[in-house]
C-alpha positions in Angstrom: -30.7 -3.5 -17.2 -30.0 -1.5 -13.9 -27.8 1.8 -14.0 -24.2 0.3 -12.7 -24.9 -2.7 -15.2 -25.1 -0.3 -18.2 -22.6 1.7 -17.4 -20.3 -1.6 -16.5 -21.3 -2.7 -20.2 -20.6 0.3 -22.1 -17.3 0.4 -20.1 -16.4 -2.9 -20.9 -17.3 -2.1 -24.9 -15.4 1.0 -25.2 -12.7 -0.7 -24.0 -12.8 -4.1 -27.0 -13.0 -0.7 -29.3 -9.9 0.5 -27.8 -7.7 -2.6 -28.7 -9.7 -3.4 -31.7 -6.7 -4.3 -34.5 -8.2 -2.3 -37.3 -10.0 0.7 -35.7 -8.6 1.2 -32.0 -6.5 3.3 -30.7 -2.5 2.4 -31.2 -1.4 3.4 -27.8 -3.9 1.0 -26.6 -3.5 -2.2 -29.0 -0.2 -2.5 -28.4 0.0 -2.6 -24.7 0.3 -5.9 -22.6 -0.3 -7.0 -19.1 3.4 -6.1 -18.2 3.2 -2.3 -19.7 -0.3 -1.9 -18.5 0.8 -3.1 -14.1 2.8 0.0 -13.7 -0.3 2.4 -14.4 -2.2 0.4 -12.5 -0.1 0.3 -8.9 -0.2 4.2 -9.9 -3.9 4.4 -10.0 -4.1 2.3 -6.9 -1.8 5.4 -5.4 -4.0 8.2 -6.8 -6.9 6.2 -5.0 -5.2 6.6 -1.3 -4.3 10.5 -2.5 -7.9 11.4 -3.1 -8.9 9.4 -0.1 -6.6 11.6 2.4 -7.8 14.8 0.4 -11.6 13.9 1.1 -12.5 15.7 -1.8 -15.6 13.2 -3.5 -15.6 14.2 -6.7 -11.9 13.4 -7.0 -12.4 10.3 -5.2 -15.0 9.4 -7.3 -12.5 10.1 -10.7 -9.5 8.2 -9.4 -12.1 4.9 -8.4 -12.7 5.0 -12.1 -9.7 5.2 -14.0 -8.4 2.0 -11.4 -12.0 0.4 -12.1 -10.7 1.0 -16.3 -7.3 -0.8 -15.2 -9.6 -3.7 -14.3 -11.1 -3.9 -17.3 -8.1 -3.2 -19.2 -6.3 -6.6 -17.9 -9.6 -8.7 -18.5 -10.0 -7.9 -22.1 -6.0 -8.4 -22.9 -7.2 -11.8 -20.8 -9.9 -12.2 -23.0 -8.1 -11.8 -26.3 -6.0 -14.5 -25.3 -9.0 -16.9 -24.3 -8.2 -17.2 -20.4 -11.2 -15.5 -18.8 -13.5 -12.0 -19.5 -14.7 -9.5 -17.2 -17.9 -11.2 -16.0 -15.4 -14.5 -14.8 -13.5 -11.9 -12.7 -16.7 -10.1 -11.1 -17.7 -13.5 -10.5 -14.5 -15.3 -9.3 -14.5 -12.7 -6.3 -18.0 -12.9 -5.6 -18.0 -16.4 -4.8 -14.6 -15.8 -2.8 -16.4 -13.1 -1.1 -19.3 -15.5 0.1 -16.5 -17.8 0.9 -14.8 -15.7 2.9 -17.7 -14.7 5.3 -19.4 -17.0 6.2 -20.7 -15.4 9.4 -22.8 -13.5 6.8 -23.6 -16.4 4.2 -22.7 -19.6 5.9 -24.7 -19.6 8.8 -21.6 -19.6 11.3 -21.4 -17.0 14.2 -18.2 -15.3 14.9 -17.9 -12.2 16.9 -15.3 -9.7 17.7 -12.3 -8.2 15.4 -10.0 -10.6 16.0 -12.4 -13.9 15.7 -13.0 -12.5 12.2 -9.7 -11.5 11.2 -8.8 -15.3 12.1 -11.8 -16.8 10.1 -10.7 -14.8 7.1 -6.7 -15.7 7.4 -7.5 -19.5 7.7 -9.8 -19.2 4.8 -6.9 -17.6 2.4 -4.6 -20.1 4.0 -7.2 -23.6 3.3 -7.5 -21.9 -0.5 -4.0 -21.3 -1.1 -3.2 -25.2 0.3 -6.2 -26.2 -2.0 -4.2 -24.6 -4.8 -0.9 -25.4 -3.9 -0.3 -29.1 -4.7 0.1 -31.6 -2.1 -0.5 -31.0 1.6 1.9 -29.7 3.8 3.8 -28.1 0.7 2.7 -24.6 0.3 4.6 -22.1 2.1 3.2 -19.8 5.0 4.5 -17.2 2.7 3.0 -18.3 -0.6 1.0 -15.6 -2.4 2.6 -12.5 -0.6 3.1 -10.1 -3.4 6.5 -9.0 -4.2 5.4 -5.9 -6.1 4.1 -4.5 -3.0 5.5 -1.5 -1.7 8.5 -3.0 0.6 6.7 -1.6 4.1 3.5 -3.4 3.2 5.4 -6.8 2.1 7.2 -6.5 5.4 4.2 -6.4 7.5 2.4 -9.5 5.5 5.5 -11.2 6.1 5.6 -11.1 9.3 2.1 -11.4 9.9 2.4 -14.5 7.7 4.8 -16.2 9.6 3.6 -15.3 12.6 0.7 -17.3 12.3 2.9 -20.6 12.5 4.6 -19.2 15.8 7.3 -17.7 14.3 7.0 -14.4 16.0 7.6 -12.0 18.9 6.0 -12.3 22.0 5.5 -8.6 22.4 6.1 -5.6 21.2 8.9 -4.8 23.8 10.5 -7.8 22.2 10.7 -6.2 18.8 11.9 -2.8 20.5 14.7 -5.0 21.5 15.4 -6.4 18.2 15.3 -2.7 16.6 17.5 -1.2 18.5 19.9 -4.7 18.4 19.9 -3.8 14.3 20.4 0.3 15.3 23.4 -1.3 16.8 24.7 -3.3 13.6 24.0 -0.6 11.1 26.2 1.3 13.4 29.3 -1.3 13.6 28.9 -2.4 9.8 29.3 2.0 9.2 31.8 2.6 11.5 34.8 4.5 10.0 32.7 6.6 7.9 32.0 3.3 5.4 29.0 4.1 3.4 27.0 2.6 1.0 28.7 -0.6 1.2 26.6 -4.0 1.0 27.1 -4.4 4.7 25.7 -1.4 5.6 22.8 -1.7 2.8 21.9 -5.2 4.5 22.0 -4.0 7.9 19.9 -1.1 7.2 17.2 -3.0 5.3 16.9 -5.5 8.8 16.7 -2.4 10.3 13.6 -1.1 8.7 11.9 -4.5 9.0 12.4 -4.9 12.0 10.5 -0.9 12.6 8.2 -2.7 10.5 7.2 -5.3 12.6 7.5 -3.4 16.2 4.4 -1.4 14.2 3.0 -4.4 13.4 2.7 -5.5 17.3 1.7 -1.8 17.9 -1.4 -2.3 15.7 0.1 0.4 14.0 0.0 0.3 9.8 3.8 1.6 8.8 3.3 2.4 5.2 0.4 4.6 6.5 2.5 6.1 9.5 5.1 6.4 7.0 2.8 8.3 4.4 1.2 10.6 7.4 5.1 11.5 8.4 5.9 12.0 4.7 3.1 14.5 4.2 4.2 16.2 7.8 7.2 17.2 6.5 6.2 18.6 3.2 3.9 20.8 5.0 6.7 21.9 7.6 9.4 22.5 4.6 6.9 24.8 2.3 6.3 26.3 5.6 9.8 27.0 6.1 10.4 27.7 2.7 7.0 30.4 2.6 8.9 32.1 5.8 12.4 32.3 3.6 10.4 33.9 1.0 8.7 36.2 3.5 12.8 36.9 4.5 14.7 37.3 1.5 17.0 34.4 2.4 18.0 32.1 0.4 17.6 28.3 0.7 21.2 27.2 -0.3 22.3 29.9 1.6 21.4 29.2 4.9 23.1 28.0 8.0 22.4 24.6 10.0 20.9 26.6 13.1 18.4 29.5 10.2 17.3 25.9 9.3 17.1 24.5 12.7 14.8 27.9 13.3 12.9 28.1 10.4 12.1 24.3 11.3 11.0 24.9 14.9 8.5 28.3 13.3 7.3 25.5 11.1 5.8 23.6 13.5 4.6 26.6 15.6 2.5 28.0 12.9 1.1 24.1 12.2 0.5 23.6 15.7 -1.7 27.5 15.4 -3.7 25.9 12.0 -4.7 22.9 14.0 -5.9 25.0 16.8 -8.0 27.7 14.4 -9.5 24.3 12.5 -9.9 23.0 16.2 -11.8 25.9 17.4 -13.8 26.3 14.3 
């Protein structure tokens, strides 16, 4: 037995110890799949944090407690007599080999985009394949809704783009956005907040930023997640030079902010540079 297959093994048998009903842990044997999903869409998160932090051994940590996840939901599958942890390794492995056949099949594709359409009409003949009668699944069957809502956006566009139901451009889609900019405006006009109307309006407005990325080639949950950490680096600047100060936070006007914010990104625009030159 190779190294990963022992290690896969003793994995797999620590965790049947875990929920064993007499001598496991009771944290563990009383968890199901439903208590057990939020822990893993967290590890999933932790994953992407190590990732941006490019510190390995961290990376390597965070792969393994989602990797546990894994085999947390096959044995709760496995007590229940639907499937164990070899039909999941092997489920994907064969839709893998399905899924590329440039590499298995024999077929030659070439370029991003030839192989970003070989893979998309692949998922689409399985999901018809499991989906009843032809002609009845929907383009938009399978799209998670436990996604984060950025992410779902995107797919479903993408999704329904790939019937033609789309923008022709990206200056399309600007058009669109700032046509919802204008309805979230008119449905809050009077000072009306927090209404329905506005809540709808707002949400078309973010999918429709959503998809102008999406015909930028642009990934909004990761532009969103590189402007998030921007501006916590900016506000513990600001809030490191209020220190430096004496001032008080709650105690400061719009235009200290307006300052402090405009230092902020003077002194990250000097750490780039240093890292730059180094």
């Amino acid at each position: 037995m190779s190294e990963p297959e022992s290690a896969i093994t003793a994995l797999i048998a620590l965790m049947a110890r875990l929920r064993d009903p007499q001598s496991g842990c009771p944290w563990d044997q009383k968890q199901t799949f439903a208590t057990v999903a939020p822990f893993t869409i967290e590890e999933a998160y932790e994953v992407a944090d190590a990732i941006e932090s490019g510190d390995p051994r961290k990376l390597r940590d965070e792969l393994g407690d989602l990797l546990f996840q894994v085999v947390f939901h096959a044995r709760m599958a496995e007590e229940r007599g639907w499937f164990d942890f070899a039909q999941v390794a092997s489920a994907i492995h064969e839709k893998l080999v399905r899924r590329h056949p440039h590499v298995f099949g024999g077929q030659t594709l070439s370029g991003e985009a030839e192989l970003s359409n070989a893979w998309e009409e692949q998922k689409a003949r399985e999901r018809a394949a499991g989906g009843g009668a032809a002609g009845s699944v929907s383009a938009l069957a399978d799209v998670p809704r436990g996604l984060p809502a950025l992410v779902r956006a995107a797919k479903l566009g993408k999704r329904a783009g790939r019937v033609g139901f789309d923008w022709e451009s990206a200056a399309q889609v600007r058009e669109k956005v700032l046509e919802e900019l204008g309805e979230v405006d008119a449905a809050s006009a009077g000072g009306a907040t927090n209404s329905p109307a506005v809540v709808e309006e707002i949400g078309d407005l973010l999918f429709a930023v959503t998809n102008w990325s999406r015909h930028l080639k642009i990934d909004a949950e990761e532009a969103l997640r590189a402007a998030n950490s921007k501006f916590e680096r900016r506000f513990r600047d600001m809030e490191s030079l209020a220190r430096e100060r004496g001032l008080s936070l709650e105690t400061l006007s719009p235009q200290q902010w307006e300052n402090l914010w405009q230092e902020s990104k003077a002194l990250e625009r000097q750490k780039s540079q240093l890292t730059h030159n180094t």
